[in-house]
C-alpha positions, 0 to 999 in steps of 0.5 A: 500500500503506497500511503503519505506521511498525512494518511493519503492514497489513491482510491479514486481514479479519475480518467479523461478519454479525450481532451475534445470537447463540444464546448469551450467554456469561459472558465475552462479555456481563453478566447472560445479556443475549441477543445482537440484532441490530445496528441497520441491519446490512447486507445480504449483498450489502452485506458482500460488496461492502464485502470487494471494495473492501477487497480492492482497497484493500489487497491483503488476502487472508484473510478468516474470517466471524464474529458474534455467531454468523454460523449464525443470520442468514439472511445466512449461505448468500448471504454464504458463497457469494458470498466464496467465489467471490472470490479470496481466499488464505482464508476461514474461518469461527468459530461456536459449532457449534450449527447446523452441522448445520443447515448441513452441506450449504451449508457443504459445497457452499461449498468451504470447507476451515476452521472454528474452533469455540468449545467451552469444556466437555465437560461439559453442566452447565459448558457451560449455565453458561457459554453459557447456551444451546445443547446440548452434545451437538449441537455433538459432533455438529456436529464430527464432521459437519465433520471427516466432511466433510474439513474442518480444524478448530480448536476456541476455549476460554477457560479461566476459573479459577472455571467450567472450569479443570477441564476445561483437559486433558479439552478438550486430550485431546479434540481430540488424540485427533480431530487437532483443534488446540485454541486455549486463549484468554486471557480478554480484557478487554473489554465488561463485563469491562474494569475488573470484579474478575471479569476478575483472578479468572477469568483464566488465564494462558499460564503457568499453561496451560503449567505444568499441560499439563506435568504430563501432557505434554511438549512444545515451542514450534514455528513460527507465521506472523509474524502469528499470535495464537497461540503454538504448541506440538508434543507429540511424537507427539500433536499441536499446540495453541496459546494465544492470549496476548493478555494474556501476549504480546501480538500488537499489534506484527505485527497484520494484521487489520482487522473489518467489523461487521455494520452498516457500521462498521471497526474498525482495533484490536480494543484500541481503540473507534474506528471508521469508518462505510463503509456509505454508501460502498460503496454508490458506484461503485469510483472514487468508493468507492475513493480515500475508503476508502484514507483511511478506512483510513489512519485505522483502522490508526492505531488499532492499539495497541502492547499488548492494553490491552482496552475497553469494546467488546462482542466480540459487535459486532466478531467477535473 
């Protein structure tokens, strides 16, 4: 067991299927600059193999599929299927919504029983502003297939003070009115956003999400897991939402989560750019891939940090 001097390991692995994404987001990438492919991004066969020596290497148990938007690569269906068939305690998967439609029925022979969706805006004008692609209308439509289909599902949005502040309560009355726990996420300091004026003029704390929640309802903070991003709050009778407070309250001290981006590489710290190339090694058998990665892995939970500090990392190429 490889474990820090805080406790920390790797139990949930994050893996981005491709770094292509349908949208360019105004926090995720600068100047609508649309989202390619990665160069030499590994095939579906590929991943899965890399999760299976991960799995073996370090216990982990809980995997969630990620992009870029993980629906637009042709890789989706194989990789899906085949992550579902290891013994895994989770798997579940975060996307934009625009093509759940498109996937219902391979999402629905998969067996998979979690989605998050990231949805920044019920109205279409702020939405096209801020994904800058995409339809509003077919992503609604795309969770209520999801939620037709039993599936559980959190809905992702990112508060931003000049773009959507105004629908912080729409979005929060939306998803309780559906049983839907919505996850508000706090800017992040990352990409193009690491160092520009635009982070401190759109960020929007926990406390200031707190503050305007209360003026319509009451509520209080409840249980999450000892490794949980969010911090999570129970309006009696309603339902539960969650802030994920990277920057008000960071998580770094309980992290368990390792990414495996689209072209091979681990990364131990969403905080920190270092990063080990597994792509050669997983092409070698258990015995000879196995005693390597552990030293690989020795390496990237190194580069977990005690405290958010952001970088100049794209999320598109790790996941988020």
């Amino acid at each position: 067991m490889i474990v820090d001097r805080l406790g920390r390991r790797f139990l949930n692995l994050r893996v981005s299927l491709t770094a292509a994404c349908n949208y360019a987001c105004t926090y995720c990438v600068a100047d609508g600059k649309r989202l390619m492919p990665a160069q030499s991004e590994l095939s579906a066969d590929s991943l899965l193999r890399a999760v299976t020596l991960l799995q073996q290497a370090t216990g982990i148990d809980k995997v969630r599929i990620t992009g870029g938007e993980p629906l637009v690569t042709p890789k989706f269906d194989t990789f899906l299927q085949g992550v579902m068939a290891l013994s895994l305690q989770d798997v579940s998967l975060t996307t934009n919504g625009q093509l759940l439609l498109a996937k219902r029925d391979v999402i629905k022979a998969s067996g998979i029983r979690r989605l998050n969706i990231s949805l920044d805006t019920l109205n279409p004008m702020r939405f096209r502003r801020i994904a800058r692609g995409g339809d509003l209308d077919t992503v609604i439509r795309g969770i209520d297939a999801m939620q037709a289909l039993g599936i559980k599902l959190k809905i992702n949005m990112v508060p931003l003070r000049s773009q959507n502040f105004q629908d912080i309560m729409p979005m929060l009355d939306f998803c309780l009115a559906r049983n839907i726990e919505l996850r508000f996420i706090e800017l992040m300091r990352m990409g193009h956003l690491r160092g520009n004026k635009s982070f401190l003029v759109d960020f929007v704390s926990m406390e200031t999400l707190l503050d305007l929640i209360s003026e319509k309802y009451e509520f209080r903070r409840t249980d999450a897991p000892y490794d949980s991003t969010a911090a999570r709050f129970q309006i009696p009778g309603r339902g539960v939402f969650g802030v994920i407070a990277n920057e008000s309250e960071p998580f770094c001290r309980t992290c368990t989560r390792l990414r495996l981006s689209s072209d091979g590489h681990l990364y131990g710290c969403l905080s920190n750019a270092h990063r080990q190339y597994i792509g050669d090694l997983i092409q070698q058998p258990s015995h000879k891939a196995l005693p390597e990665l552990q030293n690989i892995l020795v390496a990237a939970l190194a580069d977990k940090q005690l405290a958010f500090q952001g970088e100049v990392t794209v999320m598109k190429f790790i996941g988020g």
